[in-house]
py3Dmol code that shows the C-alpha trace and the ligand (Angstrom):
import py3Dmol

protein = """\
ATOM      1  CA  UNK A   1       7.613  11.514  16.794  1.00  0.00           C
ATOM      2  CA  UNK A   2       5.230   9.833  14.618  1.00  0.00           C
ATOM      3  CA  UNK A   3       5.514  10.104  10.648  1.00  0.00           C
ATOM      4  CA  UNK A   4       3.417   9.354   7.987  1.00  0.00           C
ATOM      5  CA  UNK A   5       4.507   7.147   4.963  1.00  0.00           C
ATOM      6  CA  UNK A   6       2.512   7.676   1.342  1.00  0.00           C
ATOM      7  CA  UNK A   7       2.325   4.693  -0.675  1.00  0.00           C
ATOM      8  CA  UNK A   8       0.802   5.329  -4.040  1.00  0.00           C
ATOM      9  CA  UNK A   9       1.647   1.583  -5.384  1.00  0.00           C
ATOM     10  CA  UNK A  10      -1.196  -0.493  -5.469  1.00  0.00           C
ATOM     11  CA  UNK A  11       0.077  -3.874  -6.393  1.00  0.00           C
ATOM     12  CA  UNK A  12       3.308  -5.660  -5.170  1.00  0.00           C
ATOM     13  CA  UNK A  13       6.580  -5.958  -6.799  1.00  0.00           C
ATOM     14  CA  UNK A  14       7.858  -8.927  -8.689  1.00  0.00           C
ATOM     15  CA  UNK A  15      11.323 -10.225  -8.048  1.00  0.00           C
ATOM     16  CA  UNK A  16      12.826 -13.486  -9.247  1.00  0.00           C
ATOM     17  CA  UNK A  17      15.773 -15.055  -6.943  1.00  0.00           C
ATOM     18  CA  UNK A  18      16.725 -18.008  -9.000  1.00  0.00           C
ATOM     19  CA  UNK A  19      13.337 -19.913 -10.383  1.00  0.00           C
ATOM     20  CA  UNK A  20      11.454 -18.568  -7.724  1.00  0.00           C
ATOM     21  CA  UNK A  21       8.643 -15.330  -7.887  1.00  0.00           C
ATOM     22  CA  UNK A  22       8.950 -13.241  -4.971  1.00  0.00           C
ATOM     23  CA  UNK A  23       6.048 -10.477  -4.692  1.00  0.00           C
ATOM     24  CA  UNK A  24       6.840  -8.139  -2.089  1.00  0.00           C
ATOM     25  CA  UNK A  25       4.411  -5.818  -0.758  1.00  0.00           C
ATOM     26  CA  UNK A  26       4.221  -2.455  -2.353  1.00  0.00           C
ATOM     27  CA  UNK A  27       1.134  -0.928  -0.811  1.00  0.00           C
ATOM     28  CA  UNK A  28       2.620  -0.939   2.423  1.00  0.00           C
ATOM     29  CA  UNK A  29      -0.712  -2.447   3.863  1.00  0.00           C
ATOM     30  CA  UNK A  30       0.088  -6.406   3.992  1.00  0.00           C
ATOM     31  CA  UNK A  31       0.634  -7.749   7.428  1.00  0.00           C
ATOM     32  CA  UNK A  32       3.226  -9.886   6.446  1.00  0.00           C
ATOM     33  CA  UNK A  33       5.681  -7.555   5.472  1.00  0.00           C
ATOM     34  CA  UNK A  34       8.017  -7.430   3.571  1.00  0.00           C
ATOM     35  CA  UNK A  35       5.996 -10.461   1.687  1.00  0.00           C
ATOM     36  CA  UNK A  36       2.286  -9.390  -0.340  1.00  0.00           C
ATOM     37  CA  UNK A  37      -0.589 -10.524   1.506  1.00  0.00           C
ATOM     38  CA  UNK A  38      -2.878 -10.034  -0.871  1.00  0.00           C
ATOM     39  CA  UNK A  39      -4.265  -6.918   1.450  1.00  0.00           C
ATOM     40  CA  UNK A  40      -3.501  -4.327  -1.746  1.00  0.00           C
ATOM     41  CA  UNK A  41      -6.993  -5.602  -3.242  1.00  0.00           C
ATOM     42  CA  UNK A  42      -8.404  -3.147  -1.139  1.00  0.00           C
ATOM     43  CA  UNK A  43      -6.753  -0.355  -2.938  1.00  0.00           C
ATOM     44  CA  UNK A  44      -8.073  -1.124  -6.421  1.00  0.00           C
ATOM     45  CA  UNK A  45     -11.037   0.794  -6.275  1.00  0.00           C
ATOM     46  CA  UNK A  46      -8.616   4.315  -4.514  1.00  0.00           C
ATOM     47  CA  UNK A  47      -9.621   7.289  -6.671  1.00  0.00           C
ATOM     48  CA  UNK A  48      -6.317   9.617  -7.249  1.00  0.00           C
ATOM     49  CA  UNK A  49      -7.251  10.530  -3.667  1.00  0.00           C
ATOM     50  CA  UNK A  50      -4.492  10.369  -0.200  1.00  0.00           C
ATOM     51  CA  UNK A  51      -6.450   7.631   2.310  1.00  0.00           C
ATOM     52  CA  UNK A  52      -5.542   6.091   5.627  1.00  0.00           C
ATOM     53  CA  UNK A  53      -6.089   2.599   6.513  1.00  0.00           C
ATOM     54  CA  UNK A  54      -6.330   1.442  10.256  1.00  0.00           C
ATOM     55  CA  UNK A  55      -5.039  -1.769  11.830  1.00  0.00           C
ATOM     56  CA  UNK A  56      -8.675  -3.033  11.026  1.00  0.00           C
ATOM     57  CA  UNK A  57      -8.299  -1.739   7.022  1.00  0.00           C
ATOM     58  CA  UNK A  58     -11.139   0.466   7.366  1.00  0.00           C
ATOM     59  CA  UNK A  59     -10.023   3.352   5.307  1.00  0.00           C
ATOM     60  CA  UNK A  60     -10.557   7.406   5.622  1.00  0.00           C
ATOM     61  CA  UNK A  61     -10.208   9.498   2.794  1.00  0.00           C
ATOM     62  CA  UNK A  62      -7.907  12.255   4.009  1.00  0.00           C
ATOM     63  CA  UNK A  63      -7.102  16.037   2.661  1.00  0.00           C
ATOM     64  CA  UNK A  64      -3.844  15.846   0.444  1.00  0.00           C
ATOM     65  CA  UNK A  65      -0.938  17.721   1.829  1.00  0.00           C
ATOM     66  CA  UNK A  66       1.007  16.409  -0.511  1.00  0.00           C
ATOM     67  CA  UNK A  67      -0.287  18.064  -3.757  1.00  0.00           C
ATOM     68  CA  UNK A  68      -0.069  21.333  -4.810  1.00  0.00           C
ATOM     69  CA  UNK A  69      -3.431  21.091  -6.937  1.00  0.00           C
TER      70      UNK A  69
END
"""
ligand_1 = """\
4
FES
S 1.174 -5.136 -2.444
Fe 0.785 -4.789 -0.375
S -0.350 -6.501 0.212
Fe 0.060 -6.849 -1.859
"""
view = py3Dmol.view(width=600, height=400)
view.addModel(protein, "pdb")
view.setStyle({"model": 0}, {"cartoon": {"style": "trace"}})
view.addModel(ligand_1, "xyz")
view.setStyle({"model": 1}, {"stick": {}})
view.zoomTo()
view.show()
């Protein structure tokens, strides 16, 4: 069974553990999970729209089952 995950964050998420910043991905596109990659830059131009990125990041703008707009 496959499943689709939506990830609406388009930046990572900040956590300190002692003096050091952690950014951990929040996108859900960096290939070095659970660490940011820097891949999210991609996102920053997403329109309120649902999308789906390949293993290549080429990304599809997809209908939105999600909303009930
Ligand atoms: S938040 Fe996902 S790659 Fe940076």
């Amino acid at each position: 069974m496959s499943r689709l995950v939506l990830h609406e964050r388009n930046h990572p998420y900040m956590i300190k553990v002692g003096d050091e910043e952690i950014f951990l991905c929040g996108c859900g596109l960096s290939q070095d999970k659970p660490y940011c990659d820097g891949t999210h830059e991609k996102t920053q131009n997403e329109k309120n729209k649902v999308y789906f990125y390949d293993d290549k990041g080429n990304r599809v703008e997809m209908i939105n089952f999600y909303s009930n707009q």
